[in-house]
Residue, then its C-alpha position, 0 to 999 in steps of 0.5 A: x560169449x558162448x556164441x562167439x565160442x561155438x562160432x570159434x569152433x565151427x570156424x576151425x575146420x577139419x583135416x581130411x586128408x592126411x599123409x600115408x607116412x608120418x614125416x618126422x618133426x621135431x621141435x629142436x629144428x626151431x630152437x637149433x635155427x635161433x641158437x644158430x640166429x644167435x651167433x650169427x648176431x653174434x658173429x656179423x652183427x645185428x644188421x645183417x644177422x637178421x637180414x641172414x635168416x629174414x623171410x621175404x615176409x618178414x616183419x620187425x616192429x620198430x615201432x610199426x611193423x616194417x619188413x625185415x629187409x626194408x628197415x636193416x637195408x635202410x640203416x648203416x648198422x645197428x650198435x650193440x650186443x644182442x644175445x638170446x636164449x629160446x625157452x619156450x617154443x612150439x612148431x606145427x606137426x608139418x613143420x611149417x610154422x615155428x616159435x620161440x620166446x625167451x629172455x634176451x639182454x642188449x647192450x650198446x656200452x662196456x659196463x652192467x648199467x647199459x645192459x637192457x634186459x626183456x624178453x623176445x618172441x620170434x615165428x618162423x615158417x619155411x622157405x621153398x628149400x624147407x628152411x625155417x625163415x624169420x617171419x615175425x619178431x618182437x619183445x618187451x622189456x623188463x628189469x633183470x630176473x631174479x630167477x631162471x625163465x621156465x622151460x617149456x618145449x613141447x613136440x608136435x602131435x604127428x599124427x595132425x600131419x595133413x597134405x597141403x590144403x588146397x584152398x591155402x587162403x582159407x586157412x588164414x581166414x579161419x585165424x583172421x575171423x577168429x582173432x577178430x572174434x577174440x578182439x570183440x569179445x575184449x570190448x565187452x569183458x577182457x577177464x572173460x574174453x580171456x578166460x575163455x581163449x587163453x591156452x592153460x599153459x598159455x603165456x601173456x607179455x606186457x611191456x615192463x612185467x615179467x612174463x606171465x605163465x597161465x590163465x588164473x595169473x593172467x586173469x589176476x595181472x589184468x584185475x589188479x592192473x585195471x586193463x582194458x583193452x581195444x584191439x584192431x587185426x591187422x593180418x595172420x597166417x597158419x600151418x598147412x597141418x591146422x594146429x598152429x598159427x598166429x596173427x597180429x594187429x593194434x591195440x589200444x589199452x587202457x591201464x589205469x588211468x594211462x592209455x597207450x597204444x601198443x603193437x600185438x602177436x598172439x600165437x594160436x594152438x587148435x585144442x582136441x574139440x577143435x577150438x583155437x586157444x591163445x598159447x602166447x600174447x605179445x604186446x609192445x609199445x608204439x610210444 
């Protein structure tokens, strides 16, 4: 496991160059943009809400991953109300690559007991115009909370600000090389491949459970639940300032003694010895 950490480290890389001004960043633009995505549902509907702010990369997970534009141009509409609220979120230092999760209620019928209840998790990255675009969306569900979610919005380290990479490839082969090093770390122990990536703040989503906050109350869901899992990446990206990224993939998990097969996010953050940590981990069921 130590090989695989140091191998993670040398795999982050540097940033050499870096801007002359620092460009102010805030993570309010990412929270504004799906409050804004919000009452665009709200007003046009679902459908052509997402298609309104789709990246032209965009992928929903229905339950393979399919592009945005592909699976709400194929269906007449989608019934329902959707409405969300962003608790959690994070956007890279150049501004480049967003998320936010939170809790979200669905209902397609006028009384409580149509109401769905989980909670979403959505990345966006900028278009050529500079405006944040939906790349990645999916969520869980879970019965209703009993208490408010956790707040958590923190902003960007400006000073990680760097000029675009010259090499925009080699930043995706550094997170793609290192979730696939995450995933054969699970082969051989999930509690210790988790306490070794998981972010302290980081935050764990299973399909049926209520978000999980933190490495110990990660460790302890997963020892009691008996999980084990099997993980195959499929792609991933990450910010032009090397201090965010994502990627996604396969999952095969053992629970008990049910299997099931599951699509997965994880969004990454690169931590002061230069070592990317999981900040969140999404899975949602292909059955």
């Amino acid at each position: 496991m130590k090989k695989l950490i140091l191998a993670a480290v040398i795999l982050s890389g540097f940033s050499t160059l870096t801007f002359a001004q620092t460009n102010t960043v805030e993570v309010s633009k990412v929270i504004d943009a799906e409050k804004d995505f919000n009452k665009l549902v709200e007003r046009k509907g679902i459908k052509d809400g997402f298609l309104a702010v789709a990246d032209i990369e965009g992928i929903v997970f229905k339950p393979q991953p399919v592009k945005i534009t592909e699976f709400y141009n194929s269906i007449d509409k989608q019934p329902g109300q959707l409405k969300w609220e962003p608790k959690f979120a994070r956007i890279s230092a150049n501004g480049d690559l967003a998320f936010t999760a939170g809790p979200y209620v669905y209902q397609n019928g006028k009384s409580d007991d149509d109401k769905v209840f989980g909670d979403y998790v959505s990345i966006w990255r900028v278009d050529a115009d500079n405006k944040l675009k939906l790349l990645l969306d999916l969520g869980i569900q879970h019965p209703e909370a009993d208490a408010e979610s956790i707040e958590d919005f923190k902003e960007p380290d400006l000073s990680k600000q760097t000029a675009p990479s010259k090499d925009p490839f080699n930043g995706k082969n550094v997170i793609l090389a290192t979730d696939k090093m995450f995933n054969h770390a699970l082969t051989i122990s999930s509690l210790a491949a988790y306490k070794e990536f998981l972010s302290p703040e980081g935050r764990y989503y299973f399909p049926g459970f209520y978000p999980i906050i933190g490495v110990d109350k990660t460790l302890k869901f997963l020892d009691n639940e008996d999980v084990s899992i099997s993980a195959e990446t499929i792609n991933a990206g990450r910010s032009t300032s090397n201090d965010l990224a994502y990627s996604y993939g396969k999952a095969r998990i053992k629970k008990g003694n049910i299997v099931n097969n599951y699509n997965y996010v994880r969004i990454w953050e690169i931590d002061a010895s230069h070592k990317w940590n999981i900040l969140l981990e999404v899975f949602s069921t292909v059955e």
